[in-house]
C-alpha positions in Angstrom: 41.7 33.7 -9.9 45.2 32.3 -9.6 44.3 29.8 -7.4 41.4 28.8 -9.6 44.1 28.2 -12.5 46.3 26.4 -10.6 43.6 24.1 -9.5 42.2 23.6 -13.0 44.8 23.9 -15.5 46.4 20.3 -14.9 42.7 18.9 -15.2 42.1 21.2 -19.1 45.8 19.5 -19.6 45.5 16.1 -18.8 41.9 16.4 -20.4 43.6 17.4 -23.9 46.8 14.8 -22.9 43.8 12.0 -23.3 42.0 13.5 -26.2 45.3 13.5 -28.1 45.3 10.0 -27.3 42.1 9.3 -28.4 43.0 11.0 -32.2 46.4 9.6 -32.7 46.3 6.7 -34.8 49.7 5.6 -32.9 47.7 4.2 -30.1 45.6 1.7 -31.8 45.1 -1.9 -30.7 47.0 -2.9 -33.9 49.9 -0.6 -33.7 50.6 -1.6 -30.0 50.4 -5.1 -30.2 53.0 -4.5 -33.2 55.6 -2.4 -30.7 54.7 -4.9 -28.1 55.6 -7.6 -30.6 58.6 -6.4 -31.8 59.9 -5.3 -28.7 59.5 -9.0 -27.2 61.4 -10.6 -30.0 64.3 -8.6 -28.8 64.1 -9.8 -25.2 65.5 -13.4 -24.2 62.5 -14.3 -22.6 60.7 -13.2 -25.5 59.6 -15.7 -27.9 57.4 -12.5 -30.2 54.8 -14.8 -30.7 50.8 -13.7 -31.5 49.1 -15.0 -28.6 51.5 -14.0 -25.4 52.2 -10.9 -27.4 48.4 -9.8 -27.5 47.3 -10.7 -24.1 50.6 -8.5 -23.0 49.0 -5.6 -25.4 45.7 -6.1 -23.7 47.0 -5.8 -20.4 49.2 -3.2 -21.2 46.3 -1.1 -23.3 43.6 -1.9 -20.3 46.3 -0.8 -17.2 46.8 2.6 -19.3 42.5 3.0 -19.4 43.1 2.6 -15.5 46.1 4.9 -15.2 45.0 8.0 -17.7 41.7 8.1 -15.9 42.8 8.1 -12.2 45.1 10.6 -13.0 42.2 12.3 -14.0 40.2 11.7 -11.2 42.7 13.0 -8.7 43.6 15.9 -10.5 39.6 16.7 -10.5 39.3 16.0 -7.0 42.7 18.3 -6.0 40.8 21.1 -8.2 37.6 20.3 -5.6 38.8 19.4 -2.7 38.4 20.5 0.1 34.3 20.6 -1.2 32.3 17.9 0.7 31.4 15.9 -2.9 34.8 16.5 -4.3 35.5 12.4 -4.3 31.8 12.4 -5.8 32.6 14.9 -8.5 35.8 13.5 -9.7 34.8 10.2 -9.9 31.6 12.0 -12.0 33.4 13.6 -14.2 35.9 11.6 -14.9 33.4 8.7 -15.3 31.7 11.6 -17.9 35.0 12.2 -19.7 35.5 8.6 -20.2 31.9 8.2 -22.3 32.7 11.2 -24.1 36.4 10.3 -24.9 35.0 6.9 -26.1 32.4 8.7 -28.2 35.2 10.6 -30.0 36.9 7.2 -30.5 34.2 6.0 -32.4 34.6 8.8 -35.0 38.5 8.1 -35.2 39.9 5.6 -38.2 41.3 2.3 -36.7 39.4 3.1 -33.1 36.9 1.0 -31.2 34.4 2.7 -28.5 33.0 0.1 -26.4 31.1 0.7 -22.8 33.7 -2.1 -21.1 36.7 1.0 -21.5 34.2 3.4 -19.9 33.7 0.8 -17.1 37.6 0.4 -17.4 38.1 4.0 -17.0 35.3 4.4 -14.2 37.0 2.1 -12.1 41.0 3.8 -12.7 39.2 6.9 -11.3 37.6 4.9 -8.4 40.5 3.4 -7.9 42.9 6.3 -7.7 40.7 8.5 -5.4 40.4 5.1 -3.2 43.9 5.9 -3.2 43.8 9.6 -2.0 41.4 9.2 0.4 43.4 6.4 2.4 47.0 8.5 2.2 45.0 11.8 3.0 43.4 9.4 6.2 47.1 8.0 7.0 48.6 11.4 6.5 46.0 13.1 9.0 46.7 9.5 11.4 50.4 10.3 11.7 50.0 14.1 11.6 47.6 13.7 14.8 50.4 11.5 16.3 53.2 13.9 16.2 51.0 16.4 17.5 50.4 14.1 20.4 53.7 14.0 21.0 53.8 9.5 20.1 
């Protein structure tokens, strides 16, 4: 049981980390780009104005879609692993989260749900457990080296 915890209570977590997200009204496009906005004016290389200060907030907005969900995606897959689907399953259920989290969205004041997050999202949790199974493969690479003796 305790390792069953210890596998899944950083995915219920993060899981609720994102869903708090999703309700706050703090993370709307509008109120970023306004941070973002007044946080450039401050900066010497800053001019603050509308347009660099949105496609910033876009980037900014779309790289945290991509972070949040691959963090999801390899905690899944630790809780998994060392099952034969466990790349399969995270990227599932994070992929699954993502709709779901976008469908709450939809219900929240000053939110947008469109599919393009979900596909943002998919491909964070892609990405991230593209990134776990080349350090597991360069891991086990070197670990076999030093056991040769190279």
């Amino acid at each position: 049981m305790r390792d069953f915890l210890s596998r899944w209570v950083p995915v219920i977590l993060w899981c609720l980390v994102i869903y708090s997200f999703s309700e706050s009204s703090w993370f709307t496009g509008a109120n970023t780009a306004h941070v973002l906005q007044v946080i450039l004016s401050y900066l010497p290389f800053g001019s603050g104005d509308e347009e660099g200060s949105s496609f910033l907030n876009f980037l900014i907005r779309k790289a945290a879609h991509l972070t949040e969900f691959g963090i999801l995606a390899a905690l899944v897959w630790r809780a998994l692993w060392p099952k034969r689907w466990a790349y399969a399953g995270a990227w599932l259920f994070a992929t699954a989260y993502a709709a779901t989290d976008e469908w709450h969205q939809s219900f929240e004041p000053g939110r947008t749900a469109t599919p393009k997050d979900v596909a943002i999202d998919s491909c964070g949790a892609l990405l991230a457990l593209l990134i776990v199974f080349v350090c597991r493969h360069w891991l086990r690479t070197k670990h076999r080296a030093v056991k040769r003796g190279v």
